[in-house]
C-alpha positions in Angstrom: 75.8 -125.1 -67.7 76.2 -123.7 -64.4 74.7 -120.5 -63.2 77.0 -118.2 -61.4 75.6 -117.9 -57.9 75.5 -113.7 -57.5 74.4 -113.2 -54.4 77.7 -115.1 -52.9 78.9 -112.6 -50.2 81.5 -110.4 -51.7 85.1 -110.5 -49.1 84.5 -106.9 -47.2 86.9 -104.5 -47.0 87.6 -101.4 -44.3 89.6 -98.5 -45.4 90.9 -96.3 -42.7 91.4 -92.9 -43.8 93.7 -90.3 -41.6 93.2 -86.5 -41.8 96.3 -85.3 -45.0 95.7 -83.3 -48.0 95.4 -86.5 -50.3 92.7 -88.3 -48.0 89.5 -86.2 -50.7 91.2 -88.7 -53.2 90.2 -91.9 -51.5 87.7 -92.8 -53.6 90.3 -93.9 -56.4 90.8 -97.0 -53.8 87.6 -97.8 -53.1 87.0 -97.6 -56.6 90.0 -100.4 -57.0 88.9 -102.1 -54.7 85.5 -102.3 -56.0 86.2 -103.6 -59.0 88.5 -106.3 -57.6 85.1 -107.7 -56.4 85.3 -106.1 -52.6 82.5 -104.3 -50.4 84.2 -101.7 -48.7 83.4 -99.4 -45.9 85.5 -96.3 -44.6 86.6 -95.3 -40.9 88.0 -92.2 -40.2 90.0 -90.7 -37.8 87.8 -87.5 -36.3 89.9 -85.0 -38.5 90.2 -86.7 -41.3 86.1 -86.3 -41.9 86.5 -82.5 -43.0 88.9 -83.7 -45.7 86.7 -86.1 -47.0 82.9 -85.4 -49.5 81.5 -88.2 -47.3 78.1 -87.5 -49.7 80.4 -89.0 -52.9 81.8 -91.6 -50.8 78.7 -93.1 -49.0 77.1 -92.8 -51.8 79.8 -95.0 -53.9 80.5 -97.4 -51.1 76.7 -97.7 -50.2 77.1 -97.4 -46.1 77.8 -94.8 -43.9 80.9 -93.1 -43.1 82.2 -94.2 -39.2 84.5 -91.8 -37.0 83.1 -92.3 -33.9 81.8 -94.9 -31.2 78.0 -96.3 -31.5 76.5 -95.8 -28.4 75.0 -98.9 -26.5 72.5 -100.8 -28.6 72.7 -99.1 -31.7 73.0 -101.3 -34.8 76.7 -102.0 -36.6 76.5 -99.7 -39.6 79.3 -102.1 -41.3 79.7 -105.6 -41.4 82.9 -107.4 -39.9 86.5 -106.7 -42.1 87.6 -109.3 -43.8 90.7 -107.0 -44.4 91.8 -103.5 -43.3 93.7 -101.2 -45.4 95.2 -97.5 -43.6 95.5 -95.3 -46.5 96.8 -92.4 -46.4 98.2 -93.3 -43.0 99.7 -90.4 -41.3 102.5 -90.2 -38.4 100.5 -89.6 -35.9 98.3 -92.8 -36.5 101.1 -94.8 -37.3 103.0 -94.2 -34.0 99.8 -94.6 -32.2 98.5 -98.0 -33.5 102.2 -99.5 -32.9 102.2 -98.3 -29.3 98.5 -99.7 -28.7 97.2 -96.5 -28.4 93.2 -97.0 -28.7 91.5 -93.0 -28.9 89.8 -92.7 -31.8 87.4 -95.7 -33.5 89.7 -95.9 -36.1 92.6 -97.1 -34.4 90.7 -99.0 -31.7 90.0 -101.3 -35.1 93.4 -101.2 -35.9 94.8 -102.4 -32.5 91.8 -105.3 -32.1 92.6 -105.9 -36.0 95.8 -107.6 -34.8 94.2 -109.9 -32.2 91.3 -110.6 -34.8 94.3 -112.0 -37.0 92.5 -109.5 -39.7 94.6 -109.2 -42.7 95.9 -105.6 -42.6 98.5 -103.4 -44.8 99.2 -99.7 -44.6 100.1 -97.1 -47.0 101.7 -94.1 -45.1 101.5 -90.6 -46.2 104.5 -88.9 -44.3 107.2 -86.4 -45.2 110.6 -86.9 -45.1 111.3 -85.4 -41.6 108.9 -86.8 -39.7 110.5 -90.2 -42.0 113.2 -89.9 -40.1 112.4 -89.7 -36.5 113.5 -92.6 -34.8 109.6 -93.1 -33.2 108.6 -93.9 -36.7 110.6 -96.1 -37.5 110.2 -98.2 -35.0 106.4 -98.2 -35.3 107.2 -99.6 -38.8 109.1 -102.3 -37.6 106.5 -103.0 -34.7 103.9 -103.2 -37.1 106.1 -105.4 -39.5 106.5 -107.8 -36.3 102.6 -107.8 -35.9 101.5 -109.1 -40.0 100.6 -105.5 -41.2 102.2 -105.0 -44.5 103.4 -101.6 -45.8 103.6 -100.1 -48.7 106.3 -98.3 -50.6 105.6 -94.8 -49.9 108.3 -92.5 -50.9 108.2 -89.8 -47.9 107.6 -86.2 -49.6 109.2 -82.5 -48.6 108.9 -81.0 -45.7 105.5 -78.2 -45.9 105.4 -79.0 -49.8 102.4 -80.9 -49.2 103.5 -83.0 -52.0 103.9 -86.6 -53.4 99.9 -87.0 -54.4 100.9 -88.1 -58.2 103.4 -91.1 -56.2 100.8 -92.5 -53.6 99.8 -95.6 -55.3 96.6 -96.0 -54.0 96.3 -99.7 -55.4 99.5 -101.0 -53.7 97.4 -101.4 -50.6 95.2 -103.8 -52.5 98.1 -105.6 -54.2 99.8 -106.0 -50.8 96.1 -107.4 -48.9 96.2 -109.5 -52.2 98.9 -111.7 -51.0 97.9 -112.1 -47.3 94.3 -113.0 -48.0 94.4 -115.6 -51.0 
């Protein structure tokens, strides 16, 4: 009888979380993602910190929340990705990360992800007209171009702040699931 070898390193996993009214909920994923045998560590866009209880969610992931640079010489608080999930994933970030645009940690990750050949996948949280701008869209498709899958995200009113019951948290997973086995 063989002894299952626990101390194997588990795959790690970053989540990037962007500043929306759903982003307090992230811990459903990293709860998923948990159980599907992953380490995870979250990244942050600066705003989306004040939407987060980054007590709960250090304290379930077991490292520190990152948002910001380390300076020269300080120690990496997480280890390398083994794959990157953006969820929720606003406009803004999305439109950003497909032009290259590098201003915040989290999406300097993002853009280097794609050189890193990182697995990546991205569940956006936008409503319906900023859907339809034509920016968007083609962020979508220039992602699609670069590996990054995306999930199926049905874009929500207008100022109703709504859709939270249909963001499927553990699509993002599902979607890594394919690119990394």
């Amino acid at each position: 009888m063989t002894v299952p070898n626990t101390s194997e390193k588990k795959p790690f996993l970053y989540v990037v979380v962007c500043a929306c009214g759903i982003a307090g909920n992230v811990g459903k994923l990293i709860t998923a993602a948990q159980e599907r045998q992953w380490d995870v560590g979250l990244v942050t866009t600066p705003q989306g910190l004040g939407f987060l209880d980054t007590q709960a969610i250090e304290a379930q992931t077991g490292y520190p929340i990152r948002s910001a640079w380390r300076t020269p010489g300080e120690a990496r608080p997480l280890p390398p990705a083994d794959a990157i999930t953006v969820a929720p994933a606003t406009f803004n970030t999305v439109n950003k990360w497909a032009a290259g645009i590098s201003d915040t940690l989290a999406l300097g990750i993002l853009c280097e992800a794609y050189g890193m050949d990182i697995p990546t996948a991205v569940q956006p949280y936008v409503n319906s007209a900023q859907a339809a701008h034509p920016a968007y869209r083609r962020s979508l498709d220039q992602l699609r171009e670069m590996g990054v899958v995306i999930g199926s995200y049905e874009p929500h009113k207008p100022k109703a702040g709504g859709g939270a019951d249909r963001f499927r948290w553990e699509e993002a997973l599902e979607l890594l699931e394919a690119k990394v086995s």
